[in-house]
PDB file of N, CA, C and O in Angstrom:
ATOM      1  N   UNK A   1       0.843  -1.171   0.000  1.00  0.00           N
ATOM      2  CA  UNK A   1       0.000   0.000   0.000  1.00  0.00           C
ATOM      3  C   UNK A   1       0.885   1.229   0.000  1.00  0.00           C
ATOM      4  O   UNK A   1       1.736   1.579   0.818  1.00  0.00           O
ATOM      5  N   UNK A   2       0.410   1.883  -1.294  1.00  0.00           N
ATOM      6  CA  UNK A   2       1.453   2.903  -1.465  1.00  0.00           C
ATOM      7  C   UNK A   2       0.755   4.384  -0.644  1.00  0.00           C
ATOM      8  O   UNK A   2      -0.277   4.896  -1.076  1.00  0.00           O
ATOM      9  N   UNK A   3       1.431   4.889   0.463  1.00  0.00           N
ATOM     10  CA  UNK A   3       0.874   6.403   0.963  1.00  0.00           C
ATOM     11  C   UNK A   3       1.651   7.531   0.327  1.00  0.00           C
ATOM     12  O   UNK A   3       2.659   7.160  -0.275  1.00  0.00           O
ATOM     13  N   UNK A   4       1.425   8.718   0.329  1.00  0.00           N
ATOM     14  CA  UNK A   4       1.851  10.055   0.386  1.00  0.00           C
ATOM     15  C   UNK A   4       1.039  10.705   1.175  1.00  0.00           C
ATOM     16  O   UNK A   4      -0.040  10.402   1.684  1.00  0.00           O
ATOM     17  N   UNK A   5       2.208  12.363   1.235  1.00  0.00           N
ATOM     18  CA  UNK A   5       1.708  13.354   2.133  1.00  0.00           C
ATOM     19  C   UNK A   5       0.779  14.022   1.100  1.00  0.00           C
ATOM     20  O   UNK A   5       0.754  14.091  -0.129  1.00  0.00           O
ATOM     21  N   UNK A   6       0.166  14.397   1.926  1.00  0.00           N
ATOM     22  CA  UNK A   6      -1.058  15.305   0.306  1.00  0.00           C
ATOM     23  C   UNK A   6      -0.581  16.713   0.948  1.00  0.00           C
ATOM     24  O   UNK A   6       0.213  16.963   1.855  1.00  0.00           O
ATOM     25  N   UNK A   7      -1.306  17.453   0.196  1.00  0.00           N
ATOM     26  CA  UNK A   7      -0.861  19.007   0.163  1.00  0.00           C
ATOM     27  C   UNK A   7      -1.338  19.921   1.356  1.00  0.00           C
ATOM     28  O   UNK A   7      -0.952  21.043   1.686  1.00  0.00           O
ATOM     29  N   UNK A   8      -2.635  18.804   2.091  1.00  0.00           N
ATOM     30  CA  UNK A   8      -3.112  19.502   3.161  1.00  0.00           C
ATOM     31  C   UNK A   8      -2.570  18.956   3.978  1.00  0.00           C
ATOM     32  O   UNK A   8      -2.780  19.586   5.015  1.00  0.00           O
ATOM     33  N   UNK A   9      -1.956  18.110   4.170  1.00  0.00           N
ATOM     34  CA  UNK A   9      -1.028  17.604   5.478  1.00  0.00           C
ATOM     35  C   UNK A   9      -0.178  18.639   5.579  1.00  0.00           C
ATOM     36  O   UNK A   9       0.032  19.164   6.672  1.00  0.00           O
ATOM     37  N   UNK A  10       0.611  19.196   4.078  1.00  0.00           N
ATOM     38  CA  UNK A  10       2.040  20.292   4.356  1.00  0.00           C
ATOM     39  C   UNK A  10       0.970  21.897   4.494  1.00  0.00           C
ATOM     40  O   UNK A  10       1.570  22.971   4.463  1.00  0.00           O
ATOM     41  N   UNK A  11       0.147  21.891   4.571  1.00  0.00           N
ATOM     42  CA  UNK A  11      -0.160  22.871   4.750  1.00  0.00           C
ATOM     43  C   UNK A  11      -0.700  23.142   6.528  1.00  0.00           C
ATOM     44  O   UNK A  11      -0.828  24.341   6.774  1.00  0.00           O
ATOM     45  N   UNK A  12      -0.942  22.416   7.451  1.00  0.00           N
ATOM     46  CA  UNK A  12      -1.214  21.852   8.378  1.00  0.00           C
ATOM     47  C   UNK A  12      -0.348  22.033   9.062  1.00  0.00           C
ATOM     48  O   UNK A  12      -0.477  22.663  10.111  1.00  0.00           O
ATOM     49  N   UNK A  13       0.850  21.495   8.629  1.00  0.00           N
ATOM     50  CA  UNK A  13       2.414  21.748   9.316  1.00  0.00           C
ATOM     51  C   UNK A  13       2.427  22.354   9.097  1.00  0.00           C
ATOM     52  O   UNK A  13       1.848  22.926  10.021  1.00  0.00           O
ATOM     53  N   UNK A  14       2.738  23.311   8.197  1.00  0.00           N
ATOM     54  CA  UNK A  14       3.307  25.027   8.115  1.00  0.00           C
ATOM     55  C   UNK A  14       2.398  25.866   8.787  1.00  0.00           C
ATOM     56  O   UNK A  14       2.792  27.001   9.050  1.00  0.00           O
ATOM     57  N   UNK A  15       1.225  25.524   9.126  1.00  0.00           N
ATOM     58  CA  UNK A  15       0.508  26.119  10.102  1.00  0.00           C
ATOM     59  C   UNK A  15       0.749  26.071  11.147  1.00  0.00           C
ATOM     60  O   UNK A  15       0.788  27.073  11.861  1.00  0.00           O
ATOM     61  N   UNK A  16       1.004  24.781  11.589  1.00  0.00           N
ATOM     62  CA  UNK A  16       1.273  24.845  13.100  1.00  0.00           C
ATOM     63  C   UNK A  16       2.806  25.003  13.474  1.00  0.00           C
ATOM     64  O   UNK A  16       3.312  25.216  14.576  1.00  0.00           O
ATOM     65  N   UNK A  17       3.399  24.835  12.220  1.00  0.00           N
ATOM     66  CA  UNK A  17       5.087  25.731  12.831  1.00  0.00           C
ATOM     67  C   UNK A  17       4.534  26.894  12.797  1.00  0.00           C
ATOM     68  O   UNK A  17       4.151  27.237  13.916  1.00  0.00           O
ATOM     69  N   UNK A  18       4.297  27.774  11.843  1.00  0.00           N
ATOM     70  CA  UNK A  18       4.242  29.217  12.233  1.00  0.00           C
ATOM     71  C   UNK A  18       3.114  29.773  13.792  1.00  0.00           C
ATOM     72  O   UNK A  18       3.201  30.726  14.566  1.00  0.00           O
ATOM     73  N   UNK A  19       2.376  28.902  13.699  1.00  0.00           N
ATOM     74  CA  UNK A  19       1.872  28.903  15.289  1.00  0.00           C
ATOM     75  C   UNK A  19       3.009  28.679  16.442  1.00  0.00           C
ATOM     76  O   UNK A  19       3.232  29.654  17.159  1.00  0.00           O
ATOM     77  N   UNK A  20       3.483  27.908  16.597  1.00  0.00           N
ATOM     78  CA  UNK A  20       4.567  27.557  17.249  1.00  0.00           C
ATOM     79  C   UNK A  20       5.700  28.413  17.646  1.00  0.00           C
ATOM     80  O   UNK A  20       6.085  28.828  18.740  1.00  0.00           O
ATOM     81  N   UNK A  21       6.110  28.551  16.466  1.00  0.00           N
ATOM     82  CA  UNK A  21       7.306  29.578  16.572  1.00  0.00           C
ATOM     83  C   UNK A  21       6.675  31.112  16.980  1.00  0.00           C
ATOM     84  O   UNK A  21       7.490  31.923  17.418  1.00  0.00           O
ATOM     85  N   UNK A  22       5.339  31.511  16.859  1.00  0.00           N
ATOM     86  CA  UNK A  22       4.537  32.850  17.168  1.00  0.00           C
ATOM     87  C   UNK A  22       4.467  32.469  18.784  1.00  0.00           C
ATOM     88  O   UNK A  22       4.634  33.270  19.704  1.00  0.00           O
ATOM     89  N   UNK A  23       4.219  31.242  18.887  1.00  0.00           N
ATOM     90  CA  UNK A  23       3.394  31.083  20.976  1.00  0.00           C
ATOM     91  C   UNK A  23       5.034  31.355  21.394  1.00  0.00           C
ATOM     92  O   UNK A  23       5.132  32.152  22.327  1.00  0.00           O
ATOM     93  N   UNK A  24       6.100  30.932  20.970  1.00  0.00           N
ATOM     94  CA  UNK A  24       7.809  30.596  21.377  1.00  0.00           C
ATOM     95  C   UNK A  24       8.092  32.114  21.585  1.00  0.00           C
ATOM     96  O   UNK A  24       8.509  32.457  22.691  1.00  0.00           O
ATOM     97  N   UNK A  25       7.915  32.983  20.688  1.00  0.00           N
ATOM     98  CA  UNK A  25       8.361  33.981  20.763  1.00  0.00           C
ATOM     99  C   UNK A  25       7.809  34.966  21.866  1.00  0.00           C
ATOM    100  O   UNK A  25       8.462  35.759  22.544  1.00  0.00           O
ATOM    101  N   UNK A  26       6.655  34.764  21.881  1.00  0.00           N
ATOM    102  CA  UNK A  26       5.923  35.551  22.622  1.00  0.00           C
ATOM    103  C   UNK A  26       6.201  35.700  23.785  1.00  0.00           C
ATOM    104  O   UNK A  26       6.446  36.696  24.464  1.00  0.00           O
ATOM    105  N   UNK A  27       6.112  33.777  24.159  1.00  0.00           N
ATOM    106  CA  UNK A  27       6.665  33.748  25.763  1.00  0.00           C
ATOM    107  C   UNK A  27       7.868  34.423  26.172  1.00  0.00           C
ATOM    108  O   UNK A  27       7.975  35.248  27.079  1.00  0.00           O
ATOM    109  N   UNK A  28       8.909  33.909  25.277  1.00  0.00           N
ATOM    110  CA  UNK A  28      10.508  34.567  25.467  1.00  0.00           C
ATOM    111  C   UNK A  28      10.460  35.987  26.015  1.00  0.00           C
ATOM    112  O   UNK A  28      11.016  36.418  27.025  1.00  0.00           O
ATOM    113  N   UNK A  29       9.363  36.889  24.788  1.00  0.00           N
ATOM    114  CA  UNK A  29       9.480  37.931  24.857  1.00  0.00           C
ATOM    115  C   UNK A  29       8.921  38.407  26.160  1.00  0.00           C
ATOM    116  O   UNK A  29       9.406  39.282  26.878  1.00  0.00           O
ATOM    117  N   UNK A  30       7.861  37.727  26.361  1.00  0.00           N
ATOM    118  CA  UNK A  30       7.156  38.221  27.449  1.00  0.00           C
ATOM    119  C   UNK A  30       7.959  37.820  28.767  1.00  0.00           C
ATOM    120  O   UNK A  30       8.326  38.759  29.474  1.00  0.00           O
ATOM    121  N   UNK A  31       8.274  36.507  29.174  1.00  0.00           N
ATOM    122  CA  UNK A  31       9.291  36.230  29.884  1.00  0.00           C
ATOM    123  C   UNK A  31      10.894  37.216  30.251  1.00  0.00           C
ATOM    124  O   UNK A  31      11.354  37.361  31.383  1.00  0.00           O
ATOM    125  N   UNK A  32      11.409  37.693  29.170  1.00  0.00           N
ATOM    126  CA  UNK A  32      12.447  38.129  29.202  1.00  0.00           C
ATOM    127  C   UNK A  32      11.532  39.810  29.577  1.00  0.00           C
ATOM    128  O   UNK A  32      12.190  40.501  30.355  1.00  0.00           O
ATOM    129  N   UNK A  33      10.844  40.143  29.346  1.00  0.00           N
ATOM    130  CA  UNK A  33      10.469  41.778  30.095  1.00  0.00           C
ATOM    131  C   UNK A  33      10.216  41.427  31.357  1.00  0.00           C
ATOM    132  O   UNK A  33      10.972  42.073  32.082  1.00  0.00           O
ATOM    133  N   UNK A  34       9.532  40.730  31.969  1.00  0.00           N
ATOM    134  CA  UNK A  34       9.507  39.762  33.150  1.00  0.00           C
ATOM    135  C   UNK A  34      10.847  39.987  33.982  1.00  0.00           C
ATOM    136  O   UNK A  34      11.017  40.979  34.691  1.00  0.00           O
ATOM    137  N   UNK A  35      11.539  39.232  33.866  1.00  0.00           N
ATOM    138  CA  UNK A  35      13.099  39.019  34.390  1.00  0.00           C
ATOM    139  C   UNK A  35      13.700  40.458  34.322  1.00  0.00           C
ATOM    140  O   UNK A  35      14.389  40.832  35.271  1.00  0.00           O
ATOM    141  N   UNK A  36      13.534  41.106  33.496  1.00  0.00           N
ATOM    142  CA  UNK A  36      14.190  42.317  33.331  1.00  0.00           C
ATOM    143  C   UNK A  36      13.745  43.748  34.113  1.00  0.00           C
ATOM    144  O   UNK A  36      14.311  44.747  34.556  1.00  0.00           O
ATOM    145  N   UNK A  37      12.505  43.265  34.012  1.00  0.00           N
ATOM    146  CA  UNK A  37      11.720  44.428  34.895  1.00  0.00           C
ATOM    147  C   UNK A  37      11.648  43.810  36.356  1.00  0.00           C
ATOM    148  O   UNK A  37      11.305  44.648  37.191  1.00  0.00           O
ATOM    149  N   UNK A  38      11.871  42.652  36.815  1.00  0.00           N
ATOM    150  CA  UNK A  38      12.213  42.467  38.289  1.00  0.00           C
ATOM    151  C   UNK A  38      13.384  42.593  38.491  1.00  0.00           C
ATOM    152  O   UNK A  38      13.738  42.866  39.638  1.00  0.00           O
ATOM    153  N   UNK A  39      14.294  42.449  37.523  1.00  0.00           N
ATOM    154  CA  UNK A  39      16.061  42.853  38.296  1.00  0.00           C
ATOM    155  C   UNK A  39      16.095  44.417  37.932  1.00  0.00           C
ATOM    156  O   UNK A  39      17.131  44.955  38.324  1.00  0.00           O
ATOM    157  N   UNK A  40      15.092  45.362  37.195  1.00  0.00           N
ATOM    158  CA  UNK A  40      15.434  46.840  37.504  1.00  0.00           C
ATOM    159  C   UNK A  40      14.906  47.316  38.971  1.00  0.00           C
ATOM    160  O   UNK A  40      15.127  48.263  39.726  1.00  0.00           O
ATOM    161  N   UNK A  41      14.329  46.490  38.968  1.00  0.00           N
ATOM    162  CA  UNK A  41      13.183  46.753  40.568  1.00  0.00           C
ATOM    163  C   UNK A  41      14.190  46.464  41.494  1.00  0.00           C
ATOM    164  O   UNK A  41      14.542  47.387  42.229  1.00  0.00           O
ATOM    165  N   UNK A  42      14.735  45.351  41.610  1.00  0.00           N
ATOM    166  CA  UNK A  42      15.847  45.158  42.860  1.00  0.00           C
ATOM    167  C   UNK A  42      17.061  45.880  42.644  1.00  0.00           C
ATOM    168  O   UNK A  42      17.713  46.027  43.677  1.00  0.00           O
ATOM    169  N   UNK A  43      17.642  46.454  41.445  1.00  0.00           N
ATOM    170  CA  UNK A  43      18.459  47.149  41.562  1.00  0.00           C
ATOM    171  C   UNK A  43      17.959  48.263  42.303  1.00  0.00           C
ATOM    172  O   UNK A  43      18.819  48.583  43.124  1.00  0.00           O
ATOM    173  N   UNK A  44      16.671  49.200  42.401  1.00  0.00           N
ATOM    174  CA  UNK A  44      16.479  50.351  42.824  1.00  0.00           C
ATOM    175  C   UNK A  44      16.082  50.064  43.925  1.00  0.00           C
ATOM    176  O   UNK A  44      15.813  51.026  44.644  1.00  0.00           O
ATOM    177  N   UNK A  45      15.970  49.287  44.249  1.00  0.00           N
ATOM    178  CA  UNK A  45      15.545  49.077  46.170  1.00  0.00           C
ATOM    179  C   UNK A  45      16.395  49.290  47.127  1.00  0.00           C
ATOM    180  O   UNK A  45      17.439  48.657  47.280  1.00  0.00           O
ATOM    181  N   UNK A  46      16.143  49.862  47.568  1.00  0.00           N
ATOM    182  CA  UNK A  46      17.301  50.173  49.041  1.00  0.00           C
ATOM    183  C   UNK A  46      17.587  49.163  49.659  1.00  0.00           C
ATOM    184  O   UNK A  46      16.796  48.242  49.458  1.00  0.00           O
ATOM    185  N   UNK A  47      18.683  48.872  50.573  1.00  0.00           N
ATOM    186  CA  UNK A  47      18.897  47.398  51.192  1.00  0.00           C
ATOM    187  C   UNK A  47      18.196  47.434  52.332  1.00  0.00           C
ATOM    188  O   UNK A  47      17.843  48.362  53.060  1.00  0.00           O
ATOM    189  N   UNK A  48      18.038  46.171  52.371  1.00  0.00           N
ATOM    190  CA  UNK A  48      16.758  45.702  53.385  1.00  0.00           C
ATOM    191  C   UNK A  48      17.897  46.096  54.839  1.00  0.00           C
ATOM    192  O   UNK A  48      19.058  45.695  54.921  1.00  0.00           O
ATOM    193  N   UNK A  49      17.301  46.817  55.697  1.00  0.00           N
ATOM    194  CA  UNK A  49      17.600  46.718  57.192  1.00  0.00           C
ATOM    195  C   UNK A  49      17.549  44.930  57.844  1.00  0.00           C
ATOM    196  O   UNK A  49      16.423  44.569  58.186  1.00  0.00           O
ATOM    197  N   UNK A  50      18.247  44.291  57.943  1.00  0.00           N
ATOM    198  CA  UNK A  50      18.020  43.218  58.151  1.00  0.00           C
ATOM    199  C   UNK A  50      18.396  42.674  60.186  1.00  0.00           C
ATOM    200  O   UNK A  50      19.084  43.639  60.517  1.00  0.00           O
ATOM    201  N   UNK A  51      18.345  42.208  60.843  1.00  0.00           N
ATOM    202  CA  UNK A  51      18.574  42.403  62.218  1.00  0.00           C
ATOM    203  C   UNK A  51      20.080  42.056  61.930  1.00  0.00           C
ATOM    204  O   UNK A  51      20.849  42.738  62.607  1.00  0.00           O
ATOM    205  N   UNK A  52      20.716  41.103  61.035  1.00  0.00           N
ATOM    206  CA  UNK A  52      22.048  40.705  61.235  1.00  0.00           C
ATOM    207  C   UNK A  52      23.189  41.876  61.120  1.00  0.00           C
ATOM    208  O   UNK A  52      24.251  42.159  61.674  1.00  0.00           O
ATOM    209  N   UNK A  53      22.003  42.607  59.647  1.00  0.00           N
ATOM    210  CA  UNK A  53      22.829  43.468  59.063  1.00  0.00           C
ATOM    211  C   UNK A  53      23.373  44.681  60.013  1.00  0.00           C
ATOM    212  O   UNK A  53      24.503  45.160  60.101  1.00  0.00           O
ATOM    213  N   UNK A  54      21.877  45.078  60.849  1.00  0.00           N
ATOM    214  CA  UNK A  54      22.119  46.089  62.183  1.00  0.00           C
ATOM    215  C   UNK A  54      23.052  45.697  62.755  1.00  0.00           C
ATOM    216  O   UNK A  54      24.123  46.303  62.765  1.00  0.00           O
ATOM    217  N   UNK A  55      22.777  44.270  63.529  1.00  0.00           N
ATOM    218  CA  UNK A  55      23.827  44.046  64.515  1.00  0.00           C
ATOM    219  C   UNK A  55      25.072  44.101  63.782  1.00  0.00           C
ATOM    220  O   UNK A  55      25.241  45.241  64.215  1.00  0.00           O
ATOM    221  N   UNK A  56      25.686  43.989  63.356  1.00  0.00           N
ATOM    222  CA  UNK A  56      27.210  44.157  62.301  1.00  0.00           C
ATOM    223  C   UNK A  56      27.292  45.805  62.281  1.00  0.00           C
ATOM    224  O   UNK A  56      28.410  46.238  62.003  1.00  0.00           O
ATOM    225  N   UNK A  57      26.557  46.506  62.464  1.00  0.00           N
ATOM    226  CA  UNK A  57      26.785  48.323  61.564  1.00  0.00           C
ATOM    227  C   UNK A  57      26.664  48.599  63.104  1.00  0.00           C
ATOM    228  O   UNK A  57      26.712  49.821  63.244  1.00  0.00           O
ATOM    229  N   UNK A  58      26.535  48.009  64.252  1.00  0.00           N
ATOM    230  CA  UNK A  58      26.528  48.048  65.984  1.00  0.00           C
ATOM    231  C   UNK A  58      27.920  48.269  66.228  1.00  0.00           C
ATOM    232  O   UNK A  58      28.549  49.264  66.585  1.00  0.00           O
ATOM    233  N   UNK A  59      28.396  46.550  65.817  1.00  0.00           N
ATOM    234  CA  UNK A  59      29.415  46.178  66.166  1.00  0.00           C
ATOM    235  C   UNK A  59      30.749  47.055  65.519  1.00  0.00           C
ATOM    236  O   UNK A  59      31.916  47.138  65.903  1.00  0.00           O
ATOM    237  N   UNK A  60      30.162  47.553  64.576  1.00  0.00           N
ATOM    238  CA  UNK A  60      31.925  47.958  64.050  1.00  0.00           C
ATOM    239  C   UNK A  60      32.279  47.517  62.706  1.00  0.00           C
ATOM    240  O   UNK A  60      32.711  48.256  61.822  1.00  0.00           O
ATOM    241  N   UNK A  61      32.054  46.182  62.605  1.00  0.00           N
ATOM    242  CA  UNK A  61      32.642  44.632  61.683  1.00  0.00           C
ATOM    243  C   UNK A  61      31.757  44.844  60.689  1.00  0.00           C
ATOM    244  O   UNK A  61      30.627  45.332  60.695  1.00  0.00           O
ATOM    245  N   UNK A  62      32.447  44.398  59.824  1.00  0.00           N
ATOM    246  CA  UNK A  62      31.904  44.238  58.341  1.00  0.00           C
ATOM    247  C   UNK A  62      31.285  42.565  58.054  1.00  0.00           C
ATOM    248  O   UNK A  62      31.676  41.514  58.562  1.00  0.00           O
ATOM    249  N   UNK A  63      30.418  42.750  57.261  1.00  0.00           N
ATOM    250  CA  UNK A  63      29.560  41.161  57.588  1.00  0.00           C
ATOM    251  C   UNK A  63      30.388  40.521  55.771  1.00  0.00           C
ATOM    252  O   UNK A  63      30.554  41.028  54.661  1.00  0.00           O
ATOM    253  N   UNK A  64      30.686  39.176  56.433  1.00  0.00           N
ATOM    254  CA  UNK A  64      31.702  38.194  55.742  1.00  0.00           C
ATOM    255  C   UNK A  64      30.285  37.430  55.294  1.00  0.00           C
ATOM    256  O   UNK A  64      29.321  37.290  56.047  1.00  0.00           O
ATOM    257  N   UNK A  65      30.356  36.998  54.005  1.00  0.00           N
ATOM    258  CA  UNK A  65      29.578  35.708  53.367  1.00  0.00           C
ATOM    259  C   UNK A  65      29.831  34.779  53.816  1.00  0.00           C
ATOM    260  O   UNK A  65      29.307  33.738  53.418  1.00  0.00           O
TER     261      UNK A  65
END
């Protein structure tokens, strides 16, 4: 039994790649403003008062990782 692709099968696929590659992009795009607009946000935040951090700016000493 001999098959082929008929013309609406390749048309089907080229539909749903160009769907595909449209949902791919989108996310990226949307994703990557995402990520980007939360690390401009923490860059502009002041540092958190933290109790460790106080106690260290008490003491004198500089706080070691």
């Amino acid at each position: 039994m001999d098959t082929s692709l008929t013309p609406e099968f390749w048309e089907r696929s080229a539909v749903l790649l160009v769907a595909a590659t449209a949902v791919t992009f989108v996310l990226t795009a949307t994703l990557d403003a995402l990520t980007l607009r939360r690390l401009r946000r923490r860059a502009h935040r002041p540092l958190a008062h933290t109790r460790h951090a106080v106690e260290s700016a008490d003491r004198g000493t500089s706080v070691h990782c």
